[in-house]
N, C-alpha and C positions, 0 to 999 in steps of 0.2 A: 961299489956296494956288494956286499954280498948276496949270491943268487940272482944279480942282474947283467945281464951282458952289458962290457965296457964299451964305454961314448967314445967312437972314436974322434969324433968331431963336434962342434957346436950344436946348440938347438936347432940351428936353420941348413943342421948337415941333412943331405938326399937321404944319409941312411935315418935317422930318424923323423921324417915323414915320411917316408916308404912304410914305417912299421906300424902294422894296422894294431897293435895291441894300445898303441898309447894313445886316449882319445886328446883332441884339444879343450883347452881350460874352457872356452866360452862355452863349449854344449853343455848340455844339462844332464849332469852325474849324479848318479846317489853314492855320494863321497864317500859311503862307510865301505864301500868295494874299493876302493883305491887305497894300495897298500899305502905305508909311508916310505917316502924316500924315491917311489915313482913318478920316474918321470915322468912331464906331461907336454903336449906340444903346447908351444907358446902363441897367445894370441892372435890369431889372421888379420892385417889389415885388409878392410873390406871400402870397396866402392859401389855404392848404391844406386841401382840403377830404377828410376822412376818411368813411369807409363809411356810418357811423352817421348822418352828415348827410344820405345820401339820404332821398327820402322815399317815397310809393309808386309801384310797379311796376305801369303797366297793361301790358293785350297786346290783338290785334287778331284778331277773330274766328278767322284763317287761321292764328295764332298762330306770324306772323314778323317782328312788329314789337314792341319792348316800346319801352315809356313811362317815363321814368324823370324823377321832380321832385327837382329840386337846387336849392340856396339860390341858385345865378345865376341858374337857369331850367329851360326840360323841355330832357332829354335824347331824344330819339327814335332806338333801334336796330333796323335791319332785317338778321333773318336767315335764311339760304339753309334752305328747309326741308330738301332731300337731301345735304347735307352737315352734317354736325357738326365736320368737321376746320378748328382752331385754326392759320390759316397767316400769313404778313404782308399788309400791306396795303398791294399794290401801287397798288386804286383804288376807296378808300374810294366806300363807298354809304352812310355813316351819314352822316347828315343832322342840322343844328342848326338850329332854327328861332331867329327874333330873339325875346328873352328876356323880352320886351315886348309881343310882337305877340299880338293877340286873335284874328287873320285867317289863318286855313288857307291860301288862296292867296298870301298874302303869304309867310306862311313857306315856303310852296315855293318861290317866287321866290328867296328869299334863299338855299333851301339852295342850288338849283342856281347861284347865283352862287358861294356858297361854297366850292362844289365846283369850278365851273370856276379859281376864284383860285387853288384848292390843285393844281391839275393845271400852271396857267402858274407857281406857286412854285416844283414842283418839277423843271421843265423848266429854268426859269433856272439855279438849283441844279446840275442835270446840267451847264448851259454851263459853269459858274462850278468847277466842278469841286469842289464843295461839299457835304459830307456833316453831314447834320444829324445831330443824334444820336438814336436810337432812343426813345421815348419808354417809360417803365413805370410801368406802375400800382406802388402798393405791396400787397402779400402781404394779401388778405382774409384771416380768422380763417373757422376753421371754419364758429363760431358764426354769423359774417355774411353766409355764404354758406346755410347756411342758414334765415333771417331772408327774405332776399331772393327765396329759392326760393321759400317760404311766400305770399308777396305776391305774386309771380310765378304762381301756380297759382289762388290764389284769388279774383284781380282781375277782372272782366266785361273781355272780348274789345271791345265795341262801342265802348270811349272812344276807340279809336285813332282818327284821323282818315283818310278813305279814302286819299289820296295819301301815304300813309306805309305803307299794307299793298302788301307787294311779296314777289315770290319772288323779286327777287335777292338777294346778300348782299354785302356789300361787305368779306369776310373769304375769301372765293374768291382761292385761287392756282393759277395757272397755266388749265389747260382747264377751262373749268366743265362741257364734257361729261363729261370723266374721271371730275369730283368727282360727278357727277350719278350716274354708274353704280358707286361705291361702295357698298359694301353695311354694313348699322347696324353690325356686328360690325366691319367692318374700320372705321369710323370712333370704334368707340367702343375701340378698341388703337390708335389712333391718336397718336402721341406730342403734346404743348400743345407749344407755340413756350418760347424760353427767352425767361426777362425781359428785358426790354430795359433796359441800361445807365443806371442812372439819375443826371440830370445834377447837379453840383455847386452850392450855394445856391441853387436855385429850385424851385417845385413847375411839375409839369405842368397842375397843376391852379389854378395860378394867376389868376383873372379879374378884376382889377381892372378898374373903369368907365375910373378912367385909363388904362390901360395896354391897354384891350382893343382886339385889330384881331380882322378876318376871319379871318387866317391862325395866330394864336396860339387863336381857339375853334376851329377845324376840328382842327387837332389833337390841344389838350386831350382836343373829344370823341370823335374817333376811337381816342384810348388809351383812355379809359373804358370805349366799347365794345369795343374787344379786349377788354379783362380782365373785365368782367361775362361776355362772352359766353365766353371761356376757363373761367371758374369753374362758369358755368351748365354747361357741356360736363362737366368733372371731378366733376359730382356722380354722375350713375350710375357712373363711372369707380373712385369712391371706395366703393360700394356694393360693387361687383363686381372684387375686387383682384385685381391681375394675376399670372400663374403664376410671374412671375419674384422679386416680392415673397415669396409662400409658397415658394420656393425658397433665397434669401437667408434667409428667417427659420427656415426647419428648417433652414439650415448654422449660421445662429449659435447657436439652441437645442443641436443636439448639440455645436458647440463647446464651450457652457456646462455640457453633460453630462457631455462628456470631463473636460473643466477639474475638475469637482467629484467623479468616479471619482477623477483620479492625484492630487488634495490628499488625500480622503479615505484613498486606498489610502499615502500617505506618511502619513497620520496614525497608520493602526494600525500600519504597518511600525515605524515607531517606535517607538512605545506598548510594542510587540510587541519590539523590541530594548531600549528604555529597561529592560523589565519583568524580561529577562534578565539574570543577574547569571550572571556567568564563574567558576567554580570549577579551579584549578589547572593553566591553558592549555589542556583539553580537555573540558570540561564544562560544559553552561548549564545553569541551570536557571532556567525559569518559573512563577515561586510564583503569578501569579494561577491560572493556566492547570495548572501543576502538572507541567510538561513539561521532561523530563529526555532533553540531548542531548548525545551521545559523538561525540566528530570523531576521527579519527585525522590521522596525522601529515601529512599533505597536504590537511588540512580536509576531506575527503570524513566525511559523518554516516554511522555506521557501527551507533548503535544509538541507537531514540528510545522513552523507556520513557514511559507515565503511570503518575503515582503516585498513590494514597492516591484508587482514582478512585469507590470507596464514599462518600467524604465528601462533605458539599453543596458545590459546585461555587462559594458567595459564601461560603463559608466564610473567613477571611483566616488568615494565618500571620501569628508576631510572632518575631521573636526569643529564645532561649529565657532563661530568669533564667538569673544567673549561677553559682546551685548545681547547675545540670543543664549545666550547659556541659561538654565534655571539651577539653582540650588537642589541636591540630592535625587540628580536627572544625567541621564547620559545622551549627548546630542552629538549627532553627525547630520550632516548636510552634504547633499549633491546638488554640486555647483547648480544655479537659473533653475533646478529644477524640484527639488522638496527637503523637510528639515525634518529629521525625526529624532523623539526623543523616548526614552526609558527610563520607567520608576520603577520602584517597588516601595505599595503603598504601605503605610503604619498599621498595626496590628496588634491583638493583645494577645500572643500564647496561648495566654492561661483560661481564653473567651471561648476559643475554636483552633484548630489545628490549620486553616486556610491562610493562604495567603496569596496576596495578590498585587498584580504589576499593571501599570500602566503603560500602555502605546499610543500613542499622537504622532501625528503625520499632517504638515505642514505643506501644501501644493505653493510651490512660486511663479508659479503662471496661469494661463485659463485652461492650454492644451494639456496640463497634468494631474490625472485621479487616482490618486493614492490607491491602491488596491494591493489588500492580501492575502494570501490562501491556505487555509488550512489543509494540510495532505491527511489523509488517515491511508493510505500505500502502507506505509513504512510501517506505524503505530497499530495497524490493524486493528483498530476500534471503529466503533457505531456512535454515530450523532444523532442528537436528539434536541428537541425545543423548535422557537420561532415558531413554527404556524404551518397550515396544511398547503396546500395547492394539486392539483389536477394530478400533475405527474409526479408526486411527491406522496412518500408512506410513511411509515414507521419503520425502521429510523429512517432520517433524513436521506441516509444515503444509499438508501434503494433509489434513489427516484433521481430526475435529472430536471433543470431549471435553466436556463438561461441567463444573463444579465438582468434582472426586474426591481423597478423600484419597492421599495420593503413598506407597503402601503396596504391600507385594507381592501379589498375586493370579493369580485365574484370568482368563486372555484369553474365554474363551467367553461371561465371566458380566458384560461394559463395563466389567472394571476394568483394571490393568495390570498387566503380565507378571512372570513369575517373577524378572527381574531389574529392578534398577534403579539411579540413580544419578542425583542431585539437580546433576544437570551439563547445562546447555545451550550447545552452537555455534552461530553462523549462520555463512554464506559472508563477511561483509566482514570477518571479522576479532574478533569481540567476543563475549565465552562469560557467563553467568551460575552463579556457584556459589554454591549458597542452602546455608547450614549446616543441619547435623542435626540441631539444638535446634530448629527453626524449626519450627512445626504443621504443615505445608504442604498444601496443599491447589492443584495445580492443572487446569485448563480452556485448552484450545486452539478458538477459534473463525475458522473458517473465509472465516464470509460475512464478519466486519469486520476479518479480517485479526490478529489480538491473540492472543499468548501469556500468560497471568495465572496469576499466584502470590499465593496466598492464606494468610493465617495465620489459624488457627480452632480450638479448640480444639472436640473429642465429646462422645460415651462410648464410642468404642473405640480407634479411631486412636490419639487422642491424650486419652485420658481422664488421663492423670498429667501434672497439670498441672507446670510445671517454672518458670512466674511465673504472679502472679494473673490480669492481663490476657494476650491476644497481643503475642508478639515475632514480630518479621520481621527476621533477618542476611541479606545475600548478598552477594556480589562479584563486582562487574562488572571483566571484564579484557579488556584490548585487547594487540593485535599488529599489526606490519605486513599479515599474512595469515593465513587457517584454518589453514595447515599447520603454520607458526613458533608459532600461537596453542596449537594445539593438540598442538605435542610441548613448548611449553614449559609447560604444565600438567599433564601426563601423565609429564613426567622426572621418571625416580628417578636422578638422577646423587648428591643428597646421601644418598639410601637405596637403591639400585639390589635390583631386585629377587631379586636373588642373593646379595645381602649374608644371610650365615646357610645356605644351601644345604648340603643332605650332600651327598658323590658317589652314595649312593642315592637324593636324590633327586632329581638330576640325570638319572639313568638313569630313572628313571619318568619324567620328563619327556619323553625322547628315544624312551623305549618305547610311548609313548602316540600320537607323532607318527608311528612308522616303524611300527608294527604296529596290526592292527584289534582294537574291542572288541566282543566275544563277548555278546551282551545277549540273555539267558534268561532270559525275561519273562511267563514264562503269565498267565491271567486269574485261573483259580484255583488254589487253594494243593494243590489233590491233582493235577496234575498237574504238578507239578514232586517229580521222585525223583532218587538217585543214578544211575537209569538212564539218564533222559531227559539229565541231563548227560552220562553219557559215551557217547553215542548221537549226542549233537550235536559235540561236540568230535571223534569219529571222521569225521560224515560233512566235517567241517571242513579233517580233515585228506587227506583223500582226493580234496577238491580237487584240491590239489598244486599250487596258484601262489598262495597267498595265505599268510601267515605267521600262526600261532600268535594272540597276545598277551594281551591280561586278557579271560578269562571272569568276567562282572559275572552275578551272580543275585541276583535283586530280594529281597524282604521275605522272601519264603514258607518262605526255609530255617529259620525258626523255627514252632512250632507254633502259637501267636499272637504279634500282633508285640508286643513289649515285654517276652519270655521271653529273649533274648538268649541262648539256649542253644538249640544243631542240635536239630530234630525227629528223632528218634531214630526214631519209628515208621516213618519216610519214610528217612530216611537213616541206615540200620543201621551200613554200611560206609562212611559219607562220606569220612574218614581215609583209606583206599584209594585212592577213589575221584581224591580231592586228591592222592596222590600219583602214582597215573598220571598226574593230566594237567598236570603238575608234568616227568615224565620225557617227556611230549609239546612239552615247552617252553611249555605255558600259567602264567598268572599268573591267582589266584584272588581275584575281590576280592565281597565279601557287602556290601548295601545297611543300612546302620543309618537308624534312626530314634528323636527322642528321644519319641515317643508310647509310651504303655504301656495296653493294654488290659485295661478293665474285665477281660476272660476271661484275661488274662492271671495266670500266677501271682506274677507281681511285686509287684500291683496291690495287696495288703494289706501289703507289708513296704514299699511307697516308700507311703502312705499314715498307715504307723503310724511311720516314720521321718522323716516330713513333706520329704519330697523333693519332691514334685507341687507345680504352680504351685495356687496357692490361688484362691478365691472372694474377690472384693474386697469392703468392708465388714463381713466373716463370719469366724468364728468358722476361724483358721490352720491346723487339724486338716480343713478340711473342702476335698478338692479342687473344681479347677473343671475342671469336662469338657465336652469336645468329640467335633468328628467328623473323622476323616481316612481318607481314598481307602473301601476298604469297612467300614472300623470304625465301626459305629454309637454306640459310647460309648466315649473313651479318654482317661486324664490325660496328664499332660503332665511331663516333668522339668522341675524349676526347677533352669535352669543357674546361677543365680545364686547359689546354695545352695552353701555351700562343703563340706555335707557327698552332695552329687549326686554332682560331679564323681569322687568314689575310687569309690562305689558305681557307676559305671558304668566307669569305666577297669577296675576290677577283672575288672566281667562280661565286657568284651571281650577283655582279655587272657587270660582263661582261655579263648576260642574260639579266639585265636590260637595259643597255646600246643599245645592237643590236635587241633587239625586244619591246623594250618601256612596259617592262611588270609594271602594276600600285602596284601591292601589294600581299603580300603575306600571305598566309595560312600556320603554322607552324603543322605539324603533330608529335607528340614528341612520341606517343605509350604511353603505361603506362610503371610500375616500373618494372612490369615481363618482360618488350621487354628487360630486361639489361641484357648482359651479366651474366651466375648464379655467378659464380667467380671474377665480374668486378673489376678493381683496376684502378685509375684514378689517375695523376698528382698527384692532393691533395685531399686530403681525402674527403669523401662524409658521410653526416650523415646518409644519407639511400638512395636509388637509385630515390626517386623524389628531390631530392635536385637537381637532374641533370639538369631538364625540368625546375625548378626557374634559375639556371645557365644559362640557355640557351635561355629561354626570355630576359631575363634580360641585356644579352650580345646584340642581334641585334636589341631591340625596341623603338631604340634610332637610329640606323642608316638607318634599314629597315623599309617601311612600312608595318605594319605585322596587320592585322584583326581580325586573329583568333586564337587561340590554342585549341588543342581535350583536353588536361588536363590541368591542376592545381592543386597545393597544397598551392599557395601562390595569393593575387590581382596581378594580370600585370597592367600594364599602362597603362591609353584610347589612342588610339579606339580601343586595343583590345579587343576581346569579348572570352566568354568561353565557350565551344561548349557544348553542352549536346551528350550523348554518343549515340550511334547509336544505331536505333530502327528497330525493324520489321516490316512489316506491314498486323497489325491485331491489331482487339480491344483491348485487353488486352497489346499492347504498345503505343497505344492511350491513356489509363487510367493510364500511366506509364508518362505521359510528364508531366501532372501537376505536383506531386508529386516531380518532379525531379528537374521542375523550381522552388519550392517552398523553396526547401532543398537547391539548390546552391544559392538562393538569399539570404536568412538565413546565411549562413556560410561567407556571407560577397563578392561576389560576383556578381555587381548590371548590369552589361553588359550581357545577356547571347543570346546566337546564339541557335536557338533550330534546330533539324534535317528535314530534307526535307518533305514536305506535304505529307503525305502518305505514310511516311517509306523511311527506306534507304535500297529500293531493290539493288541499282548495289551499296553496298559498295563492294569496292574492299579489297579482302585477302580471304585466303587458306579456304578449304571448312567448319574447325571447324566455322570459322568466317562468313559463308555464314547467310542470313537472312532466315525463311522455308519460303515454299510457301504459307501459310496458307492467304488469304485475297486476293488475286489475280487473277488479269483476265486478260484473254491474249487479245491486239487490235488488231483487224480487220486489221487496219494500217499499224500496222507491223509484222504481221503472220508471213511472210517468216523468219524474223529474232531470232521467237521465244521469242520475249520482252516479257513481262509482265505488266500491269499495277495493282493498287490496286484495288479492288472491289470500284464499283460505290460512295455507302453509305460511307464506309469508308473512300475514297477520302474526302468528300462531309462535313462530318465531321470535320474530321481534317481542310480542311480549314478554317472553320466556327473558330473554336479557334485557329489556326494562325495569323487571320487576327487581334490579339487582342497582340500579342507576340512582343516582341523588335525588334526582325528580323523573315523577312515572306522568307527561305529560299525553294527553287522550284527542282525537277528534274525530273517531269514531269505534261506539261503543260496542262491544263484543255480542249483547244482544239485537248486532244487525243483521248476522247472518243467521240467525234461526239455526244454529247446530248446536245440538245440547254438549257435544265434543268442544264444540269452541269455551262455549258456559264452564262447563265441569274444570278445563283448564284454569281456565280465567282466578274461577273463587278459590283454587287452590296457591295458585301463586299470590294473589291476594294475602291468605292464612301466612304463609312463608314469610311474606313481605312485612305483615306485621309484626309477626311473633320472631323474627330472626335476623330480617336484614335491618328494617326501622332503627330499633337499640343499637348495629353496629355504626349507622350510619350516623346517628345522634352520638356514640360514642368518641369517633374521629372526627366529629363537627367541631367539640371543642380541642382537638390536638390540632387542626386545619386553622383554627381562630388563633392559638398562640404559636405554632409553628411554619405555618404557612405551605403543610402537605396537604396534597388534594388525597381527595376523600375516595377518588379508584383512578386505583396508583397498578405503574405496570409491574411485572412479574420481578423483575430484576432490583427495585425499591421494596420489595418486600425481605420479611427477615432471612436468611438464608439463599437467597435469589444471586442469580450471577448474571454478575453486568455483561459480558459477552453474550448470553442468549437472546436470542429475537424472538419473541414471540406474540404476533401482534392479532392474535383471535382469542386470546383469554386476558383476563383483568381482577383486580385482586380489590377486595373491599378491606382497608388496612392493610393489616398483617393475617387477616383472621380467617376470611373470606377467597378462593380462588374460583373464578366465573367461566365455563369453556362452554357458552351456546353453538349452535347449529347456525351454520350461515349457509349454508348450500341446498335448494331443492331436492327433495327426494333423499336425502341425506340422513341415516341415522346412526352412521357411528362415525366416528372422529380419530383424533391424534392429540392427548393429552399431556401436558406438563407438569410436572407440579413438583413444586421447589423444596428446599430443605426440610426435615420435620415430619410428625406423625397427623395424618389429615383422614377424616371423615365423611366417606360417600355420603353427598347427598341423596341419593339416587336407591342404594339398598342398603347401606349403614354401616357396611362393614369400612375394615381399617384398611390403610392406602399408606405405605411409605413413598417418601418423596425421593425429592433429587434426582428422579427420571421420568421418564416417558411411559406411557399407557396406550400402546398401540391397540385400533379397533373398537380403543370404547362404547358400547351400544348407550345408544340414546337412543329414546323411544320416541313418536313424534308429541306426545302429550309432557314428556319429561324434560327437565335441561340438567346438564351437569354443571353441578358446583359440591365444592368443599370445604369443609369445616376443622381448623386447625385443632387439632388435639392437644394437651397437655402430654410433654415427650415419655414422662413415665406410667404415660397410662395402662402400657400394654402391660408393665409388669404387676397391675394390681389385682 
């Protein structure tokens, strides 16, 4: 070729590999520098030598030289003692001695020639503008890196040979001062060099006799030595892991933690929806879990009940056989132990927006009581209805109860009040009505939140059993809202409660609301005479602002009670006495009772005529007796007896007849006055079924005004008494509450207790009221009376004067303060000219809808069911009430609901839908308000 020197011989002639201009094909060229037609040296065969094949590792006393025997020959690596950092190799210090030589001087000869050939290689190289390719080791294994260490540590320092122990390094880049003043920590964070690119068909480690020159072992060894010496570096490296790693690997652990939370948390969501089965578009229910949930019509859950939550919890349900199955019912059963089943009862749309489901609960043995619990947790709503009790307020679930049969009682003694009504509301909409066959038994708890209804059969409650095991009915009913829920359950449009009405007793009705009742009440029976009544009704009338209306006298007008005939000894002239105050426009109504006392002279002809409830298991001639108010032993009529009933309509109609008495007052006691063993005619579901038996029977023949209990509506004009109070603040702050709850539970008639407490209720001293609030008058010192402290009198009328009926037992003209007086005829004026008309007004919506007549805050227009607020009461829509219940107390904390309202108090306007902090109340004034028409303000 022209311009190339002639070959003398083949490619694999000494003279063309001696010549350092012709690189070999494998390195890595930038081919556009290579002429054409130049030659090139032909490809090295290479044998690759792997880890395993080295052999041992000395080191040199100073321990910066190591020794390493490889099947071509020794390796010799000198390293920098003050750096540990892994950089390139600009000018190698690693030395190869000739592979063969026995002679220490020799081989330094050769390195240092070595070394100079690689410095003029890679100078020509720079000329040439030729870049070799980087050399790299291949990846040691853990394992052989530590192998290597091992030998490396354990080898004698002295093999090395002295002209190979050196403190330089020939892995120094850049300043070796710099490197010098690194400190171990910053070398040992020091990042390793990246691998160097390793080339295509050939090792680096190639050493063929034939193929070997100077400049192919200098760089072999000087890769070797990088990479031992990089690996030696990354052992403590590998010991002591860097912060960035434990940072990476707690992000991917908690990744891996999250990942296994949201599959697991979709696992049970499912599980947990799979497990749900849909009943009738608003209904789930979960059979493992036992969880029963009511959605209303916008999917909001509005009621979440557990059921059957007595039973073991791995219990399973099956399906019930198909002889227990009902027609458009869902039934499951757990095996020997209870059968329950699911409706959803028929409804007309287009009537009311409710609807409603059935639940029944079948016990299949005697140890199993159906029981289930309402949560309001979740639902966060307020419960309402049923009936009062001791520890129990407005709403229900302030207060906490225990297990208790759902019976009428005394409040003083933890059970529940003289009225009740197996009806429960909450605020979203959804009421519970458990039937009257049902044992019931419930408990309100507090701390976990749960309403429970229990079926359980006694010995007294429910000692007549009516099946062998417990049954549990109730019906769960929804509405769009509390107020649509609760007047569509409470309408008598297809029975309105006027249906059957006289115009007499239309007029009782009206008489009751517009005039006060007279309640002459002594403790004991000789101090009530014909005197004392027309003594009282005189100083009555000499008032002169208050009107007339029914004078009610308690028990004592008989000589014992169950004598049903005036005490003659006491009321010589009673006839008289009744017609006076008859010609004073009073109305005369006498207190019955179906108790008949041992002393009484009844007691052997209802006895010998088997009228009296009997002894259970025993012998029908023999009564069962009790105790009522101060009777220490008295039987009891069996209303169920059909020859009772003439035997008493007789006796009363002959009092009516000879002393023109206007109407009566039923005093029934509650469930505990029964006999404990009672056994009646015909069976009784629980001991108040007696007192529905028993209105029921004369309030159609008798005029009757009042009853002290219920468990069921009576018929107007009777009214439902609220239970008897003390008098002290603390039973002051007890009437609201109580009105609230009985107008709630269906109710809308209620008679509340006498202004200032019912000091002379009569009965035995458990039943006595304390003395606490009381002052003794001037007036009647010698007799040792009592009246209520000033304020608290003063009070309380203040919010009577706003109540259905304003009932009196001692008159304002006792304390001789013209402050008392001056009050008195103002609220009076009020009462006639503004509350009367309202209260006559929702008399007749109460008659065909079945709303009570003071209704709480949240049933009025605009009012929101979530608020509690159980010291103000609203008369309709129209009326809002916020008396003083606290001593010494004249300003408050007011509410007042949607709409433009009307101080009572100085006249001016009041917008609603908040709060009125600090409102002053005067002690002669009370606050109330009057709804405005909404565009009043703009006229």
């Amino acid at each position: 070729m022209d311009g190339q020197p002639e070959i003398a011989k083949g490619l694999n002639s000494p003279e063309l590999k001696r010549n350092k201009e012709i690189p070999f094909v494998d390195d890595f060229i930038e081919l556009d520098h290579v002429k054409p037609g130049e030659p090139t040296r032909p490809k090295r065969e290479t044998k690759e030598i792997h880890a395993t094949d080295l052999g041992e590792v000395h080191s040199s006393p100073d321990s910066d030289t190591i020794v390493v025997n490889t099947p071509e020959g020794t390796l010799y690596i000198t390293l920098e003692p003050d750096s540990s950092k892994s950089s390139r190799v600009n000018s190698p210090s690693t030395q190869s001695t000739d592979l063969t030589s026995p002679s220490t001087s020799k081989a330094a000869e050769e390195s240092m020639a070595l070394i100079q050939n690689e410095k003029d290689m890679e100078a020509e190289q720079r000329r040439a503008n030729l870049r070799r390719n980087s050399i790299s080791m291949p990846t040691l294994q853990n394992l052989e890196l530590e192998v290597l260490r091992q030998q490396y540590l354990q080898n004698p320092q002295d093999q090395i040979p002295e002209h190979h122990q050196s403190s330089a390094s020939g892995f120094s880049d850049g300043d070796p001062q710099a490197d010098h003043n690194e400190t171990d920590d910053d070398r040992a964070k020091a990042p390793l060099r990246s691998p160097r690119r390793k080339r295509r068909g050939r090792s680096e480690f190639s050493m063929d006799d034939d193929d070997y020159s100077p400049n192919n072992s200098v760089v072999s060894v000087n890769s070797l030595a990088s990479l031992l010496r990089e690996k030696l570096q990354s052992i403590p490296q590998k010991i002591r892991k860097k912060p960035t790693d434990y940072k990476l690997r707690a992000f991917v652990g908690l990744m891996f933690l999250a990942v296994v939370f949201f599959v697991g948390f979709a696992y049970v969501l499912y599980h947990q929806q799979a497990s749900s089965q849909a009943y009738f578009d608003a209904v789930q229910f979960n059979e493992p879990k036992r969880l029963l949930r009511i959605h209303s019509a916008d999917d909001n859950e509005i009621l979440r009940a557990s059921l059957a939550v007595n039973l073991p919890a791995k219990q399973k349900a099956f399906p019930c056989l198909p002889a227990h199955r009902r027609v458009g019912s869902e039934c499951l059963e757990w095996q020997q132990s209870a059968r329950f089943y699911l409706k959803c009862l028929p409804h007309d749309p287009g009537l009311d927006n409710t609807t409603c489901y059935s639940v029944e609960w079948q016990a299949l043995r005697h140890d199993v009581y159906p029981t289930d619990c309402f949560d309001w947790s979740e639902t966060k709503t307020n419960w309402y209805g049923g009936g009062q009790a001791s520890n129990l307020s407005w709403p229900l679930n302030n207060g906490t109860i225990d297990y208790t049969p759902f019976i009428t009682g005394n409040i003083q003694k933890s059970q529940f009040g003289n009225v009740l009504t197996r009806y429960l509301i909450n605020s979203k909409g959804a009421a519970v009505i458990i039937d009257e066959e049902t044992p019931l038994h419930i408990a309100i708890n507090k701390g976990i939140k749960q309403i429970c209804i229990k079926a359980q059969h006694d010995n007294f409650a429910y000692a007549n059993k009516l099946t062998e095991f417990p049954e549990m009915r109730y019906n769960i009913c929804t509405s769009r809202d509390m107020k649509s829920l609760h007047s569509s359950i409470h309408n008598h449009q297809r029975a309105p409660l006027w249906d059957g009405l006289k115009p007499a007793d239309m007029m009782t009705l009206e008489s009751l609301i517009t005039e006060p009742v007279w309640q002459i009440a002594p403790r004991f029976k000789h101090e009530l005479q014909a005197e004392t009544i027309s003594k009282y009704t005189e100083d009555v009338i000499n008032l002169g602002f208050l009107k007339q209306g029914h004078v009610l006298i308690n028990e004592y007008w008989q000589n014992e009670i169950g004598d049903l005939t005036v005490d003659t000894s006491r009321f010589e002239t009673l006839n008289i006495t009744v017609d006076k105050l008859h010609r004073r426009g009073f109305k005369v109504a006498f207190t019955i009772q179906p108790f008949i006392s041992t002393e009484s002279k009844n007691f052997a002809e209802c006895v010998q005529k088997r009228l009296l409830v009997s002894e259970r298991e025993s012998d029908r001639r023999i009564p069962a007796l009790t105790r009522f108010k101060s009777l220490a032993s008295a039987g009891m009529l069996d209303i169920t007896n059909n020859r009772t009933v003439p035997w008493f309509t007789e006796k009363i109609q002959a009092v009516i007849d000879k002393y023109h008495i206007d109407s009566f007052y039923l005093d029934l006691g509650t469930a505990y006055d029964m006999p404990m063993y009672y056994q009646c005619e015909k069976r009784l579901i629980n001991p108040d079924q007696y007192k529905t038996i028993f209105t029921k029977t004369f309030e159609k023949s008798l005029n009757i005004i009042g009853v002290s209990g219920a468990v069921s509506l009576p018929r107007p004009p009777i009214f439902v008494s609220l239970p008897p109070f003390e008098s002290t603040w603390e039973a002051l702050r007890s009437v609201i509450p109580t009105m609230l709850t009985y107008g709630i539970s269906g109710y809308p008639f209620i008679m509340p207790g006498a202004v200032g407490g019912d000091i002379y209720w009569p009965g035995s001293e458990q039943f006595l009221p304390s003395s606490k609030g009381l002052l003794e008058s001037n007036a009647t010192s010698t007799e040792t009376k009592k009246l209520p402290e000033v304020e608290l009198y003063m009070r309380w009328l203040q919010m009577a004067t706003f109540l259905p009926v304003m009932k009196f037992t001692h008159l304002p003209s006792k304390y001789n303060d013209e402050k008392v007086l001056e009050m008195a005829k103002n609220l009076t004026t009020l009462r006639q000219k503004t509350i009367t008309p309202l209260l006559l007004k929702y008399k007749r919506e109460a008659l065909e809808e079945g709303l009570p007549l003071i209704r709480p805050l949240w049933l009025v227009t605009g009012g929101d069911p979530l608020l509690v607020v159980k010291d103000e009461f609203a008369i309709g829509d129209d009326i809002v009430v916020a008396p003083v219940l606290y001593p010494g107390q004249t300003t408050r904390e007011v509410y007042l609901p949607a709409g433009l309202w009307e101080d009572g108090i100085d006249g001016s306007m009041r917008k609603g839908s908040r709060w009125m902090h600090e409102y002053r109340v005067p002690i002669n004034r009370v606050a109330y308000f009057k709804r405005l028409p909404s565009d009043l303000r703009f006229r």
